[in-house]
C-alpha positions as a Markdown table, in Angstrom:
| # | Residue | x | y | z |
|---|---|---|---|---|
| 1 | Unk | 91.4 | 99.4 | 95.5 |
| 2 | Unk | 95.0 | 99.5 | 95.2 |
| 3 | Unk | 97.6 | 99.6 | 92.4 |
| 4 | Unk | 101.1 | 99.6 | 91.0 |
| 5 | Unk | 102.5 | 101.4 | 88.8 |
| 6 | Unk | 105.9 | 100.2 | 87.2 |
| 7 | Unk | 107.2 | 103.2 | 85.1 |
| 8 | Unk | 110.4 | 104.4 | 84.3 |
| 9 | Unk | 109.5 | 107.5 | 82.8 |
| 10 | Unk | 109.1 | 109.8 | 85.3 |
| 11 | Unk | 106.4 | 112.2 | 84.0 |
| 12 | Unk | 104.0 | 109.8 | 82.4 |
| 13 | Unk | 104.7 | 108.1 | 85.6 |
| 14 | Unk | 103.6 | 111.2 | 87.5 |
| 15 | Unk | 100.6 | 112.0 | 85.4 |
| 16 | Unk | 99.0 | 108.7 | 85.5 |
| 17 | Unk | 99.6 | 108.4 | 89.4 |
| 18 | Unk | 97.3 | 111.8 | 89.7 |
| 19 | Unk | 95.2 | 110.6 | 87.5 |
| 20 | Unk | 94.4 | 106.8 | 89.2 |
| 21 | Unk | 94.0 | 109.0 | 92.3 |
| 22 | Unk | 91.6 | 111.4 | 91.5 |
| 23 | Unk | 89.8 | 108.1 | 90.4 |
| 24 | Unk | 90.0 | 106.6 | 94.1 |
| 25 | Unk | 92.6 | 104.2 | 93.9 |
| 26 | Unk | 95.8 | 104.0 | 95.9 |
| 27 | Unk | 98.9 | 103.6 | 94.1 |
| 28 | Unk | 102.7 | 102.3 | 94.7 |
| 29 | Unk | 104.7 | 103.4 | 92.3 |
| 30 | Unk | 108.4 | 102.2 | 91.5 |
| 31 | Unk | 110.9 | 102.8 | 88.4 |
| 32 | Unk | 112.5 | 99.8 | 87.6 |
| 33 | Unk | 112.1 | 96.0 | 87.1 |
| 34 | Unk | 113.4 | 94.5 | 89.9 |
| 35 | Unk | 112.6 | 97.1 | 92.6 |
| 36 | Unk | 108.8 | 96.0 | 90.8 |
| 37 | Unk | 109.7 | 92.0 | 91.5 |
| 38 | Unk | 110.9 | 92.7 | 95.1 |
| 39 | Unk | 107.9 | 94.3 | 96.4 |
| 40 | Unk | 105.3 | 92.2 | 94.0 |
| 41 | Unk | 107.0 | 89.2 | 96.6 |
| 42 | Unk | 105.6 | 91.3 | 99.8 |
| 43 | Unk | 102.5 | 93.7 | 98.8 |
| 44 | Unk | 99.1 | 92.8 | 97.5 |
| 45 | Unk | 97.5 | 94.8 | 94.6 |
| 46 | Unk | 94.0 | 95.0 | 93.0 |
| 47 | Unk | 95.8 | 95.4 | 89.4 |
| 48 | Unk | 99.3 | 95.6 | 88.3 |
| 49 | Unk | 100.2 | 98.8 | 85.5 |
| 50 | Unk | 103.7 | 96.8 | 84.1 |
| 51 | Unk | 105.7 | 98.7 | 81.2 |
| 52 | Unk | 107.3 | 96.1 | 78.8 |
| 53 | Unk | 110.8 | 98.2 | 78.7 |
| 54 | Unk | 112.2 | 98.8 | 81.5 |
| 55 | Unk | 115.7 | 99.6 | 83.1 |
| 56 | Unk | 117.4 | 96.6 | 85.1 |
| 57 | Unk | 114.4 | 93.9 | 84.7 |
| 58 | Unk | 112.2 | 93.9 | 81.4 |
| 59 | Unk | 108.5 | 93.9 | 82.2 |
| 60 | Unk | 107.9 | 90.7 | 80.2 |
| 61 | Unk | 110.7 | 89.1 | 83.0 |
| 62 | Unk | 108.7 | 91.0 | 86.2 |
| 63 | Unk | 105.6 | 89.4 | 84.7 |
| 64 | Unk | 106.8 | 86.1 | 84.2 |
| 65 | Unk | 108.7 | 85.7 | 87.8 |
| 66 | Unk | 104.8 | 86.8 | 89.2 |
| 67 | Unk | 103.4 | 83.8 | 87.2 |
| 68 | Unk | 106.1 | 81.6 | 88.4 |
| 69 | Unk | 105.2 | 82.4 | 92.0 |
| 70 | Unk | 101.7 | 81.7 | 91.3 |
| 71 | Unk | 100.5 | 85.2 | 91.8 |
| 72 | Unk | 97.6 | 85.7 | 89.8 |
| 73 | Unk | 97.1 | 89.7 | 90.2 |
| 74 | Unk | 95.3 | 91.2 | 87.1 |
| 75 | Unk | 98.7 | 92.6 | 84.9 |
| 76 | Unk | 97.9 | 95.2 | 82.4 |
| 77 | Unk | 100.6 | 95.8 | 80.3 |
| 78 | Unk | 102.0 | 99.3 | 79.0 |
| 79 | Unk | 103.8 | 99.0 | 75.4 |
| 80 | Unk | 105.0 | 101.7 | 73.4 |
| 81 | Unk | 104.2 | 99.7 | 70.2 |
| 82 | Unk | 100.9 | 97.8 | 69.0 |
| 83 | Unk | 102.4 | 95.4 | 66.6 |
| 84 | Unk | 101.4 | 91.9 | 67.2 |
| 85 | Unk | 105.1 | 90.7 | 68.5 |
| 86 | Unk | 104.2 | 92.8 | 71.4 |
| 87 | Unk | 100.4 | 92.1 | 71.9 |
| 88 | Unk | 101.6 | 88.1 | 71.7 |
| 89 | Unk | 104.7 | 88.5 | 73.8 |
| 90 | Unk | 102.4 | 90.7 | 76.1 |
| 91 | Unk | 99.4 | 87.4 | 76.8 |
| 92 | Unk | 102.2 | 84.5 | 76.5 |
| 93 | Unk | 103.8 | 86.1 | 79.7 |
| 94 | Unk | 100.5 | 86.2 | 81.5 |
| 95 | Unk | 99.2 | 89.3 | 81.0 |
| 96 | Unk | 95.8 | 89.9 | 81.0 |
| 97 | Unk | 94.9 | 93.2 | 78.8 |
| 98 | Unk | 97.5 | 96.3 | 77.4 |
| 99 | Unk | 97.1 | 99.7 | 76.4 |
| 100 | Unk | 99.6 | 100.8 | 73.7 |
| 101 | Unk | 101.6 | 104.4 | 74.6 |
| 102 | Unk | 100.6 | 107.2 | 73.9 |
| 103 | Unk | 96.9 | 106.2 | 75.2 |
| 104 | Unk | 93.9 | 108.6 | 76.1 |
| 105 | Unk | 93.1 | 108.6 | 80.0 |
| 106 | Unk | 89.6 | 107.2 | 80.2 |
| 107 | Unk | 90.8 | 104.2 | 78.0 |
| 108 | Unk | 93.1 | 103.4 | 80.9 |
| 109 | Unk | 91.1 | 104.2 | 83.7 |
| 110 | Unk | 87.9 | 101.7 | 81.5 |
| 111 | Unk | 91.1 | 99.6 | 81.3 |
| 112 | Unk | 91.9 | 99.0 | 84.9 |
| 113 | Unk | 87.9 | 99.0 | 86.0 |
| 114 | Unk | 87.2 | 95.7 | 84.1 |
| 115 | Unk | 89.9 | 94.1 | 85.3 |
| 116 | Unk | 88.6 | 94.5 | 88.9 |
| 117 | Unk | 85.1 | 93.9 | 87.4 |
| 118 | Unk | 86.4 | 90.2 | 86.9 |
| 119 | Unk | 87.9 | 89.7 | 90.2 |
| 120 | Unk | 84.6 | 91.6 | 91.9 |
| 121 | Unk | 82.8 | 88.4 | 89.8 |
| 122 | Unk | 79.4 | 90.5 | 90.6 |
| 123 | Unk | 77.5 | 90.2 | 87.3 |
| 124 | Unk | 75.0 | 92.6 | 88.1 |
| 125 | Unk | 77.5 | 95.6 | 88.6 |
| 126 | Unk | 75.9 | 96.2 | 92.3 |
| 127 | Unk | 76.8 | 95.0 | 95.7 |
| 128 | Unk | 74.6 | 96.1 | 98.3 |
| 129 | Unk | 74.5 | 96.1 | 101.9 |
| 130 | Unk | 71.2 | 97.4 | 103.5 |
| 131 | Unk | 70.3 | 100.4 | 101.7 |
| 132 | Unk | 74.0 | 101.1 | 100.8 |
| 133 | Unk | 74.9 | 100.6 | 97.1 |
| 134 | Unk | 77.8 | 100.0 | 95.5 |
| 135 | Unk | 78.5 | 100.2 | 91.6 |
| 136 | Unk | 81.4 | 98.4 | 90.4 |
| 137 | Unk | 81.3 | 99.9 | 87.1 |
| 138 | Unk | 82.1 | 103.3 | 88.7 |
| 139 | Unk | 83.3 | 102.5 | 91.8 |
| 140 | Unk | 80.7 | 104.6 | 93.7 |
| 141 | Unk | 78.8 | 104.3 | 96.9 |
| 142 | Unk | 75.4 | 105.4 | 96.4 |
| 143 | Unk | 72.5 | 105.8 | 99.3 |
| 144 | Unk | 69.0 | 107.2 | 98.9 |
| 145 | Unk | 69.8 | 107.1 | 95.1 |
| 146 | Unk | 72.8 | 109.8 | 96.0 |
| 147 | Unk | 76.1 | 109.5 | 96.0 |
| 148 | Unk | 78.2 | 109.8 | 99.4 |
| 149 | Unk | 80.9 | 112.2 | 99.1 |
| 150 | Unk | 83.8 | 110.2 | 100.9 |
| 151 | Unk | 87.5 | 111.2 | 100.4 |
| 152 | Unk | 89.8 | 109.0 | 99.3 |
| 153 | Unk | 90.9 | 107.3 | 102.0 |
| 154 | Unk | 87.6 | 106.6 | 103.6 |
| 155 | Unk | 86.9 | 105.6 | 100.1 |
| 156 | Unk | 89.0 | 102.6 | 99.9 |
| 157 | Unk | 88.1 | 101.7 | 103.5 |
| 158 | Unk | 84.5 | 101.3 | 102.5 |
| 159 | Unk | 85.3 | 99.7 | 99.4 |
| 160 | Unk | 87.6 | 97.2 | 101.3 |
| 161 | Unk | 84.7 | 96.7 | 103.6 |
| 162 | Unk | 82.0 | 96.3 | 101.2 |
| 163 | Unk | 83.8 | 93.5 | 98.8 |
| 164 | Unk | 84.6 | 91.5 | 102.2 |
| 165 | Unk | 81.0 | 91.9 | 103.8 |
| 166 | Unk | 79.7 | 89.9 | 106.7 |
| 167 | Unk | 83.5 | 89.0 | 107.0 |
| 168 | Unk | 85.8 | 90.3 | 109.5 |
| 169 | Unk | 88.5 | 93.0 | 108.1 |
| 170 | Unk | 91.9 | 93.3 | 110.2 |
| 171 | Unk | 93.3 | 96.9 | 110.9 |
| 172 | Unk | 96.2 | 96.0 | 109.6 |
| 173 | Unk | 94.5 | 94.7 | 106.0 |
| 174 | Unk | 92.9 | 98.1 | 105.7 |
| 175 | Unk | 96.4 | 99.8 | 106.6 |
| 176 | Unk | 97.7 | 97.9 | 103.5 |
| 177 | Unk | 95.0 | 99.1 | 101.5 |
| 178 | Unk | 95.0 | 103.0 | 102.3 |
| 179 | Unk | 98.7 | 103.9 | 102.5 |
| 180 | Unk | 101.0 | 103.6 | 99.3 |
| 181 | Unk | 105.1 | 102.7 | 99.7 |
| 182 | Unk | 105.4 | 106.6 | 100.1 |
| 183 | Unk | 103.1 | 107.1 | 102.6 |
| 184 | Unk | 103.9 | 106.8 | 107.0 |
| 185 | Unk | 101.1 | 104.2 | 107.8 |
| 186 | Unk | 99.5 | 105.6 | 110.7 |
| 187 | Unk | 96.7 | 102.8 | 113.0 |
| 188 | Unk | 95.3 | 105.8 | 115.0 |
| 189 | Unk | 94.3 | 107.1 | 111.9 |
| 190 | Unk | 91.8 | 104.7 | 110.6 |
| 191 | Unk | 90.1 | 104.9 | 113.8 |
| 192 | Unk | 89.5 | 108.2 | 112.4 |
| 193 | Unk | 88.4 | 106.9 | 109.2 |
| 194 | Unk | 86.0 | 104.9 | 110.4 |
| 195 | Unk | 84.7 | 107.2 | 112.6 |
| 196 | Unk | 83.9 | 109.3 | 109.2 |
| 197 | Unk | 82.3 | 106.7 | 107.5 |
| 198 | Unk | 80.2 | 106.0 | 110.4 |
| 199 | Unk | 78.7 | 109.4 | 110.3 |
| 200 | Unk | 78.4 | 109.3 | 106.5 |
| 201 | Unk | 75.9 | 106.0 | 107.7 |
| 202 | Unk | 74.5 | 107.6 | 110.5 |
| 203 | Unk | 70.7 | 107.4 | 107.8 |
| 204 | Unk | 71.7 | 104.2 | 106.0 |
| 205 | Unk | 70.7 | 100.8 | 107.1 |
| 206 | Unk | 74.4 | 99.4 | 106.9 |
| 207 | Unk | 76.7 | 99.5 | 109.5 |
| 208 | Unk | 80.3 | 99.2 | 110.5 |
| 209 | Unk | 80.5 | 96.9 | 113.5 |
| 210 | Unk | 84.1 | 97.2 | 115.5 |
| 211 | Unk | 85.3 | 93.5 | 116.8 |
| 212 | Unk | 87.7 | 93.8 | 119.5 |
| 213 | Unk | 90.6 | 92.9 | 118.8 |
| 214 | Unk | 89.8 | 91.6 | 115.5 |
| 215 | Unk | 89.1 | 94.4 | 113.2 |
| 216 | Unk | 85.6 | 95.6 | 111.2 |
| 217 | Unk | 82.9 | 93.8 | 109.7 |
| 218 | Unk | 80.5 | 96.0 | 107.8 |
| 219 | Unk | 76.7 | 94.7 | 107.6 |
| 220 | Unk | 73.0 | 95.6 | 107.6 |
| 221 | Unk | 71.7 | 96.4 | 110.7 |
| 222 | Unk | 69.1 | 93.5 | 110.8 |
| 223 | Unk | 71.7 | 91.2 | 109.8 |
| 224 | Unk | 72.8 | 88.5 | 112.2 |
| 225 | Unk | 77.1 | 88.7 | 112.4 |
| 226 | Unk | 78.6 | 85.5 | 111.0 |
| 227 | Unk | 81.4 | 86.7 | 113.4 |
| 228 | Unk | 81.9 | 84.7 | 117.1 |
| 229 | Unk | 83.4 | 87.7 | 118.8 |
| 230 | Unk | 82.3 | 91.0 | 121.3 |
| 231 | Unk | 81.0 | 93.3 | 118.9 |
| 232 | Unk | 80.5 | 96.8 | 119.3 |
| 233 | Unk | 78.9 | 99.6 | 117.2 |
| 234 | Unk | 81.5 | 102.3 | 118.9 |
């Protein structure tokens, strides 16, 4: 999953990016309000951390252009006050939760998971693929009733896999989703990664399939591919 984080104070900003990345997630991070708008109009996110004050472009304004633009990303609002100006002024712009300053980290990062739950739509909190398990509570990928140990980045390539299975997944879409705005995007690289993840499924009955040219599709091994297209397990 991937984030943004529009902060202007640069060591909550810090803390919380640390903090969404231990959990897993990739994050963009930018300052002000319209450096936020420019790259909302060009990048896809998961969910959307917006402060309501912020230097050249007010939150409420970032939020509102997104609206306009019919961009419905989840847009959890950071205020430094919980009076009921702000909650109202927060939900008539079109955001869909807030967290009032100073706030305890598991609240945002409880936050910011049921967000995704609702875009995820998966009632039961488990997707599964073969034998592979994933909880959308926690985010984890569990197999044999054990967790996998993956590393971020391998992390979110699974992740992106397993919300889009039996479907093809492009290179580039899983570029987008591993490397932040800081970061030198690198395709060679996720050949690597899904190398990895192939050897963390080496026992599980789910498999990453490569389609030439195309991209991945993850899917059980006895599954028939809904993809028209060479396929190959290397």
């Amino acid at each position: 999953m991937k984030l943004m984080l529009v902060e202007d104070n640069a060591e909550l900003a810090h803390w919380i990016v640390n903090l969404l990345r231990a959990e897993n997630f990739t994050v963009d991070c930018v300052a002000d309000g319209e450096a936020a708008d420019s790259v909302l109009m060009t990048q896809r996110y998961d969910v959307v951390l917006l402060d309501m004050r912020l230097p050249r472009m007010s939150g409420k304004d970032v939020l509102n252009r997104l609206r306009r633009r019919r961009d419905n990303v989840p847009v959890l609002m950071l205020t430094a006050h919980g009076s009921i100006d702000d909650k109202v002024a927060c939900f008539s712009a079109g955001a869909d939760d807030y967290v009032v300053k100073p706030f305890d980290a598991r609240e945002l990062v409880a936050r910011i998971k049921a967000l995704i739950r609702r875009q995820v739509g998966d009632k039961s909190g488990w997707l599964t693929c073969g034998d592979l398990h994933y909880v959308s509570d926690t985010r984890e990928f569990r197999h044999n009733e054990e967790p996998l140990a993956l590393r971020r980045r391998e992390h979110a390539i699974l992740e992106a896999l397993m919300l889009q299975q039996g479907k093809t997944v492009s290179k580039h879409t899983l570029m987008e989703r591993v490397y932040s705005l800081d970061d030198e995007p690198s395709a060679d690289a996720i050949d690597i990664y899904i190398h990895r993840l192939r050897k963390h499924l080496a026992e599980s009955s789910a498999q990453i399939m490569t389609l030439r040219g195309l991209g991945y599709i993850l899917r059980a091994k006895d599954a028939p591919p809904r993809e028209q297209s060479a396929i190959s397990a290397v």
